[in-house]
C-alpha positions in Angstrom: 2.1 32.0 4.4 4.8 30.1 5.8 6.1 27.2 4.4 5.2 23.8 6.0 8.5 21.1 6.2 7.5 18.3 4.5 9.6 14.8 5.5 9.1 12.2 2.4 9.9 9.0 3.8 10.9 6.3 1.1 12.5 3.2 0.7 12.4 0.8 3.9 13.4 -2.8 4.5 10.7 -4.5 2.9 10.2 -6.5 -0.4 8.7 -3.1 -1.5 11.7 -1.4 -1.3 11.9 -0.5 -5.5 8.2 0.0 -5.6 8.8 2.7 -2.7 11.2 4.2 -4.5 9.7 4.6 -8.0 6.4 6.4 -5.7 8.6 8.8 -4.2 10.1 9.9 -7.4 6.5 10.4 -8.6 5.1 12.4 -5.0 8.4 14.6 -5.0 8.4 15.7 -8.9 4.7 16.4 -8.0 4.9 18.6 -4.5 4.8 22.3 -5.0 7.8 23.9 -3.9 6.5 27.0 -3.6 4.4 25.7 -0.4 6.8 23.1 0.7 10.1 22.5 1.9 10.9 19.3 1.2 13.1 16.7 3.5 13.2 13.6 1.3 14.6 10.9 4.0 15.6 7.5 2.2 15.7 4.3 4.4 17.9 2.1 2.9 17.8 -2.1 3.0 19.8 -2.0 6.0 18.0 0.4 7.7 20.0 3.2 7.7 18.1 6.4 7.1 19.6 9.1 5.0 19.0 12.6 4.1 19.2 12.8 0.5 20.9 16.0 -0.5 20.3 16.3 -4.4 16.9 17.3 -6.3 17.3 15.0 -9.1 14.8 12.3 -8.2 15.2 10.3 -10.8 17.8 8.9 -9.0 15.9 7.7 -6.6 14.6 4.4 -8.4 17.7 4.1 -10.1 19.6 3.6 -7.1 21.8 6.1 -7.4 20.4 8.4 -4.8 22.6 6.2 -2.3 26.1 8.1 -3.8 25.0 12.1 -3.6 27.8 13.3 -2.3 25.4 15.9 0.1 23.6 13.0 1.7 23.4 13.5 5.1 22.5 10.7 7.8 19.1 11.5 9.6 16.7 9.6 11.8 13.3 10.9 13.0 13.2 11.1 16.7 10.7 9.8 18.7 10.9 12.4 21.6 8.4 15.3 20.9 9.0 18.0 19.2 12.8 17.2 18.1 11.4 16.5 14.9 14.0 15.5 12.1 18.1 15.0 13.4 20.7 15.8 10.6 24.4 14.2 11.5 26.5 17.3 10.3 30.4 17.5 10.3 29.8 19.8 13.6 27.7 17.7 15.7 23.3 16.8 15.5 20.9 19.5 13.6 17.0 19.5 14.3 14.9 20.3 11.5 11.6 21.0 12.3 9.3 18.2 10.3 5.5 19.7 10.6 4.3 16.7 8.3 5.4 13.3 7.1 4.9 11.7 3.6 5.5 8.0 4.6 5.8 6.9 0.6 6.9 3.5 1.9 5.3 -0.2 0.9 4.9 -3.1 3.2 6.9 -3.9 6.4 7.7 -1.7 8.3 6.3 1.4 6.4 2.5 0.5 6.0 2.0 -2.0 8.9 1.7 0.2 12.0 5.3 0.4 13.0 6.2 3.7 11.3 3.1 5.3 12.1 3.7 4.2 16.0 7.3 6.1 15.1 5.5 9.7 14.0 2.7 9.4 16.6 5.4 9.0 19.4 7.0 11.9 18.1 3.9 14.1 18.0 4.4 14.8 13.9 1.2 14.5 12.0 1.2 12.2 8.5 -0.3 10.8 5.6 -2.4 8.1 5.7 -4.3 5.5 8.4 -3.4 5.6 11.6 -1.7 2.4 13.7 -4.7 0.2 14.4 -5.6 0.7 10.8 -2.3 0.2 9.5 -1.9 -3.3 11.0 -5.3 -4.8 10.4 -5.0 -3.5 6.5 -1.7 -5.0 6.8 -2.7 -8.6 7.8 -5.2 -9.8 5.0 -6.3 -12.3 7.6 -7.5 -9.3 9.7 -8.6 -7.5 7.4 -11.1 -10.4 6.6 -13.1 -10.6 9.7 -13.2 -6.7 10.1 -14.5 -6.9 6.6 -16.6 -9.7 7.3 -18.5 -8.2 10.2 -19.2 -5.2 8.0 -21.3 -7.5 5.8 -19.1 -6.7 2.7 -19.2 -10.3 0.5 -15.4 -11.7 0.1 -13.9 -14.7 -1.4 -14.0 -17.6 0.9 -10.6 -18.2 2.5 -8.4 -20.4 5.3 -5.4 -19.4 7.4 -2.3 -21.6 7.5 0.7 -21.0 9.8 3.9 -21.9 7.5 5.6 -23.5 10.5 3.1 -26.1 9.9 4.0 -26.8 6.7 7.1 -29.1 7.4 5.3 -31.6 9.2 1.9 -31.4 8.6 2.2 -30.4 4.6 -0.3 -33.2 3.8 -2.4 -32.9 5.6 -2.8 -29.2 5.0 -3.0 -30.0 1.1 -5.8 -32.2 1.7 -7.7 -30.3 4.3 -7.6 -26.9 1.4 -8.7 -29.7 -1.6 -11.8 -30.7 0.9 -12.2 -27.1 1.3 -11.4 -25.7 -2.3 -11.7 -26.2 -5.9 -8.5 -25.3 -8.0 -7.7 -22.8 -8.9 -6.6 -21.1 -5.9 -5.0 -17.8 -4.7 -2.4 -18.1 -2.1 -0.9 -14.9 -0.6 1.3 -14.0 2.6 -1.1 -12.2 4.5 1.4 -9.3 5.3 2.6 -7.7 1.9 1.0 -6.2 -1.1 2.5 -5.2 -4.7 1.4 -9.0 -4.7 5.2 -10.2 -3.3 5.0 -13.6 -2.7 1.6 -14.1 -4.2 0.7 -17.7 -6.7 -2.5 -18.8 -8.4 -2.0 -22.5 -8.0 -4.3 -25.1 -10.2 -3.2 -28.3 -8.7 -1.9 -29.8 -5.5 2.0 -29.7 -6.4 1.4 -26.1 -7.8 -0.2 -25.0 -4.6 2.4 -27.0 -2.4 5.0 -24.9 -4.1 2.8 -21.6 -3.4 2.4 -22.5 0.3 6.1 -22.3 0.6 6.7 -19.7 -1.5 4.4 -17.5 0.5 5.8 -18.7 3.7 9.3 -16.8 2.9 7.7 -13.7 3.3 5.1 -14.3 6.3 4.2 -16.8 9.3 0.8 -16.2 7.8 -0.5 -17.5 5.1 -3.8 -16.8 3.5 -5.6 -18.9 0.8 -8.4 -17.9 -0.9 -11.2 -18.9 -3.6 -10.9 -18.0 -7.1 -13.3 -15.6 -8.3 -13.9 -15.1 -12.2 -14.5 -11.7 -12.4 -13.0 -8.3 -13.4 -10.3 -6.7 -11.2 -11.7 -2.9 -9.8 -10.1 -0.7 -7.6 -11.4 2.4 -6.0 -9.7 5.5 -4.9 -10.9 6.7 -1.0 -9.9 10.2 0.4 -10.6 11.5 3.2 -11.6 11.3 7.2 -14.5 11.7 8.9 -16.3 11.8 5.4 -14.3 10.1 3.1 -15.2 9.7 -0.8 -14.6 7.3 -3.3 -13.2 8.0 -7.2 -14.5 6.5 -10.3 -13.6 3.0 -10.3 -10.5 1.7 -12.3 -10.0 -1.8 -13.8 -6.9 -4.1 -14.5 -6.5 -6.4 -17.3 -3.4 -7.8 -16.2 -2.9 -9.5 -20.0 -1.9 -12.7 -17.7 -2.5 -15.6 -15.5 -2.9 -13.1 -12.8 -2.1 -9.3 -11.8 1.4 -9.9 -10.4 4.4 -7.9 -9.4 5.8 -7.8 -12.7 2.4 -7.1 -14.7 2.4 -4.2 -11.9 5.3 -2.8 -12.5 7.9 -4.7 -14.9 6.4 -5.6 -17.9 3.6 -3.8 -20.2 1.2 -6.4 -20.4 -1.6 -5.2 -18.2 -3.7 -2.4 -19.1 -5.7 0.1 -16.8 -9.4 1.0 -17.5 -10.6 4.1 -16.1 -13.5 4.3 -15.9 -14.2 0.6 -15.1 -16.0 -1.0 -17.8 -18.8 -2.6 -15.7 -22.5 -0.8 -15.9 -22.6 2.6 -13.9 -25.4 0.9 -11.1 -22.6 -1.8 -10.1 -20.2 0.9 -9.9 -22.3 2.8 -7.7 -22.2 -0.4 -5.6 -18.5 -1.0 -5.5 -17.6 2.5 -4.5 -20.1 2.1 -1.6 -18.7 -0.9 -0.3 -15.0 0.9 -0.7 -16.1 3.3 1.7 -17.7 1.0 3.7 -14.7 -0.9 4.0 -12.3 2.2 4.7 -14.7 3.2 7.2 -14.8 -0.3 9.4 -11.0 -1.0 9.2 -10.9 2.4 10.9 -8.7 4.6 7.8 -8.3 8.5 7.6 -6.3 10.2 4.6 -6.0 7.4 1.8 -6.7 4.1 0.8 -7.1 2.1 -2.3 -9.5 -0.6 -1.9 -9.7 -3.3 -4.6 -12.7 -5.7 -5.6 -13.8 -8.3 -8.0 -17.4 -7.8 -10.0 -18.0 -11.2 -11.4 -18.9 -12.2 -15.2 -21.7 -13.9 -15.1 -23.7 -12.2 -12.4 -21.7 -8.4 -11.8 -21.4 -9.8 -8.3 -19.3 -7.2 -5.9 -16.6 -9.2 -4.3 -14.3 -7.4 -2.2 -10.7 -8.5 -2.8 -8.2 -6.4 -0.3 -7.7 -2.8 1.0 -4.1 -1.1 0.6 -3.7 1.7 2.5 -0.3 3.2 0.6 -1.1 2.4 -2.5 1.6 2.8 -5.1 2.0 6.5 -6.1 4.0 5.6 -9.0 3.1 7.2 -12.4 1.5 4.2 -13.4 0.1 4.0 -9.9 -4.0 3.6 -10.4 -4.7 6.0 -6.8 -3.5 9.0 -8.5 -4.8 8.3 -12.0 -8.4 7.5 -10.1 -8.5 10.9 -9.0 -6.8 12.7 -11.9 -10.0 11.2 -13.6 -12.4 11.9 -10.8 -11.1 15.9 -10.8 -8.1 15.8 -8.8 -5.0 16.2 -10.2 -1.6 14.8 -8.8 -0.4 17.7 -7.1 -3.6 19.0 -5.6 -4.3 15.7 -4.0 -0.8 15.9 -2.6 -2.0 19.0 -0.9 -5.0 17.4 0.0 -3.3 14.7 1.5 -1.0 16.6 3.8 -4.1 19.0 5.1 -6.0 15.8 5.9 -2.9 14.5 8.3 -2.7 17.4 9.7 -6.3 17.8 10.6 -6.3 14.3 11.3 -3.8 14.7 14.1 -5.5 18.1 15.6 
């Protein structure tokens, strides 16, 4: 059986840059390399994109990946079938790329624009496709797609951060008439939740509007719901299905970047610990919800189930989740009977059916 080459594209020019890197790490140490041949392609924070020449990845979140003396630079191209261009000392090589691993978080990876980049080029790859990519990407789009589904969601209200240096007031008191504190204000185009605040007063949420108006034009602000943090694993296209559900108890104010991936305060529950009939429900509406935004291959989609009434609440859908190994996707399906390098292989088979 011949080998397929697999391109693992990490890194990028987003906020995400580290988490990308720690997932890679994870997705390569995990690839069989008796099926594979692997082309792991780092994008740097300048952009550049570079062919990394070791097999040490455990350099990769270190930051030392950047110094191997065998890096090459590389750049997909978009023209069909060129496939991966290596910059040697005697002039361009193609490699033939028959499947990308996008492992990349956030702009420019996960929003549409890298997927636009593979399906130029004719090469299949992991994950949702550009349509998908972008409205998963914008949480603000993402709500009405969700919305029209039927799916129940936090109640929420758009604000344009150029607005806020004139019209700051006004904004504060038009989310007070709307909202009681606390409140959850996010950029509307990252996840690993960059940029995101739980703010319990009006100068706490005046500081969180601008906060998450460094990272987006967009800003979305959302209810509070008391409730239990779930997330559900989806795989698949046509037919996807949904893992056992997970849980977070972030062990703080809120599940943020660091409780994600610097500290060890938060603590993963697998399964959930919500009765099996409401997680019936939430893994249902995870599917749902992968199925209206339009995905194929992966997603994770997260929810709340309330306290007091084991209400399903959808929260937001990511659609390349973290594959780090603390990453909740591939410990959802570890638990639901895939381990981490089957569903690699699953993965790739689905993008390439997906592009057939």
């Amino acid at each position: 059986m011949k080998k397929w080459n697999v391109c693992v594209l990490f890194g990028g020019i987003s906020p995400e840059h580290e988490v990308s890197l720690r997932s890679a790490e994870s997705v390569l140490n995990n690839m069989d390399k008796e099926k594979y041949n692997i082309l792991p392609v780092g994008i740097t924070k300048a952009g550049e994109w570079i062919l990394f020449g070791g097999d040490d990845y455990s350099m990769l979140p270190k930051g030392t990946w950047l110094e191997h003396p065998d890096n090459r630079p590389a750049h997909i191209s978009p023209v069909r079938g060129q496939g991966l261009l290596c910059l040697e000392a005697d002039g361009v090589v193609r490699q033939r790329v028959d499947v990308v691993f996008p492992v990349l978080h956030g702009e420019n990876g996960e929003d549409g624009a890298m997927q636009g980049l593979l399906q130029m080029a004719g090469i299949p790859y992991v994950g949702p496709h550009v349509s998908a990519s972008a409205v998963a990407m914008d949480k603000t789009l993402t709500k009405l797609v969700v919305d029209h589904a039927g799916i129940p969601q936090a109640a929420w209200e758009l604000v344009h951060a150029s607005s806020l240096e004139n019209q700051m007031e006004n904004t504060l008191d038009t989310l007070e008439y709307r909202f009681r504190y606390p409140v959850f204000v996010k950029p509307a185009g990252t996840g690993s939740s960059v940029g995101v605040s739980k703010a319990a007063d009006r100068d706490a949420l005046r500081k969180a509007l601008v906060e998450a108006g460094r990272y987006d034009q967009k800003i979305l602000v959302e209810e509070f719901i008391r409730g239990r943090e779930i997330e559900v694993a989806v795989l698949g296209n046509e037919q996807p299905v949904a893992s056992v559900c997970g849980e977070i108890d972030s062990g703080v104010e809120f599940y943020d970047y660091d409780a994600k991936y610097v500290t060890n305060t938060s603590t993963a529950y697998v399964p959930a610990r919500i009765p099996e009939s409401v997680g019936e429900i939430v893994r249902e509406a995870a599917v749902k919800v992968y199925s209206a935004v339009g995905c194929v291959g992966l997603s994770r989609v997260d929810f709340f189930v309330t306290y007091d009434e084991n209400r399903v609440v959808f929260n937001e859908i990511n659609t390349l989740p973290g594959f780090t190994s603390i990453s909740m996707y591939p410990k959802l399906f570890a638990a639901s009977g895939i381990p981490y390098p089957q569903l690699i292989d699953q993965l790739l088979q689905l993008a390439m059916e997906a592009a057939q």
